[in-house]
C-alpha positions, -999 to +999 in steps of 0.1 A: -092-038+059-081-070+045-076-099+070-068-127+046-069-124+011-034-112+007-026-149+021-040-164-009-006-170-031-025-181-059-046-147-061-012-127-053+004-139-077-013-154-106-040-129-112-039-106-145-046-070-146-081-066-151-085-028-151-069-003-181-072+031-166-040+025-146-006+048-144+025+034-129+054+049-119+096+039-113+113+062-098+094+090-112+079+106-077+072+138-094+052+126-120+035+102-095+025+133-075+013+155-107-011+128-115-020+115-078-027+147-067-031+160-030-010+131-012-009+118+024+025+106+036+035+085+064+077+086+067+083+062+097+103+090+116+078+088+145+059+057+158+023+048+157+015+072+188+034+099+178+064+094+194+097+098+181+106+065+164+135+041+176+150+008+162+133-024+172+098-014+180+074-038+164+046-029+145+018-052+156-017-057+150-031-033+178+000-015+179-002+004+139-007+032+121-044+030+119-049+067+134-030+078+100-052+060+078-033+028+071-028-003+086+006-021+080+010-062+080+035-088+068+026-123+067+055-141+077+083-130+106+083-097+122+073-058+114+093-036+129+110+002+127+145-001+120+173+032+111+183+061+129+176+097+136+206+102+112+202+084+082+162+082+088+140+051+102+121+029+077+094-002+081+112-035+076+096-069+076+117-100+082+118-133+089+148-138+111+182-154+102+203-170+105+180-202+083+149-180+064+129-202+052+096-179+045+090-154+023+073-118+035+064-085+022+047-057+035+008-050+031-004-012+031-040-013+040-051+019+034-083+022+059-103+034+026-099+034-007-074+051-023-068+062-063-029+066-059-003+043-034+029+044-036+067+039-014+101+051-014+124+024-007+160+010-013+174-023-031+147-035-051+108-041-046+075-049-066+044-033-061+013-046-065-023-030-063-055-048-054-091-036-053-117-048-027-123-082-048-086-091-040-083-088-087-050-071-093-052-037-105-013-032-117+020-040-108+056-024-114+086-028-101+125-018-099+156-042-097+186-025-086+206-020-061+211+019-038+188+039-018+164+063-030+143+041-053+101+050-057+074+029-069+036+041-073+007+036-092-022+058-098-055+045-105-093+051-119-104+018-103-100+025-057-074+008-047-077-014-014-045-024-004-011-027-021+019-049-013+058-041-015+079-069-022+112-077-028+102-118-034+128-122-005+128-127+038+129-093+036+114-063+025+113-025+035+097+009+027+113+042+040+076+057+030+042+054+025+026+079+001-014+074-004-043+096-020-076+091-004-107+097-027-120+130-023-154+132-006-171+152-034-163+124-053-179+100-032-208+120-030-216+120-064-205+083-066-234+080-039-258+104-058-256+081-091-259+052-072-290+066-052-308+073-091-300+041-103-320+027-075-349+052-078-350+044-117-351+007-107-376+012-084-398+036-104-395+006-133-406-022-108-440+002-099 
């Protein structure tokens, strides 16, 4: 889980895409899901502990959505659940009126890596990707106005945490939609690793 690099503004936003075997998507949720695969959603209609959500509760540090495999931050103002039961509850970060004179965004932090992230949202947002070095994988974005608006990105290199923002006070995502590496993958990941090292050790004998 990232506890400072996404502070870094100069990392944020400075640093070129450094890995090709990237997809992106604008408001193209079905093609994001035929590529990500199997997806894991959070929607913001209940809280943290399961509970149904309601306006104004804050989204803290020990207070998150750990238990569904992310971890949500903002670095500037507050993160709170704001909509309805009607119209549907969303995560908003914000740095209170009536003068704003920071910028925030919203962090995803999925717990592990992940090969697809993505959010519904309305307005306008960026998304950025960033793998456990902090180098940007990809960014996309949509500028418009209206609800109803998706952003994701799918990825050969894991993804470590990705950021939503609308380069405002404000930002907001009515969703969180995430695909965990599968574990047979990371088996044989571990499997290659484990014969590089034998071969390196056999060499050194």
């Amino acid at each position: 889980m990232k506890t400072c690099g996404w502070f870094l503004w100069g990392v944020l936003y400075v640093a070129q895409v450094v890995h090709a075997d990237v997809q992106t998507f604008v408001n193209d949720y079905a093609g994001f899901v035929a590529t990500a695969g199997a997806l894991t959603s959070i929607d913001f209609e209940t809280q943290p502990n399961g509970q149904p959500s309601q306006p104004g509760i804050q989204i803290t540090a020990s207070y998150n959505y750990d238990a569904h495999g992310v971890h949500f931050s903002a670095p500037a103002g507050i993160l709170e659940l704001a909509g309805n039961p009607i119209s549907g509850f969303h995560l908003d970060a914000i740095v209170p009126q009536p003068v704003p004179t920071s910028r925030t965004w919203i962090v995803a932090d999925p717990l592990e890596p992940v090969l697809a992230a993505g959010g519904a949202f309305g307005g306008s947002s960026y998304l950025y990707a960033y793998d456990e070095t902090n180098q940007l994988i990809a960014r996309t974005y949509h500028i418009g106005g209206g609800a109803g608006h998706f952003l994701g990105i799918v990825s050969s290199t894991p993804i470590d945490y990705v950021i939503f923002d609308r380069q405002s006070y404000f930002a907001s995502i009515g969703a969180f939609y995430f695909s965990p590496i599968p574990e047979p993958a990371s088996a044989a990941l571990l499997a290659v690793g484990e014969g590089w090292l034998a071969c390196g050790r056999r060499r050194r004998i």
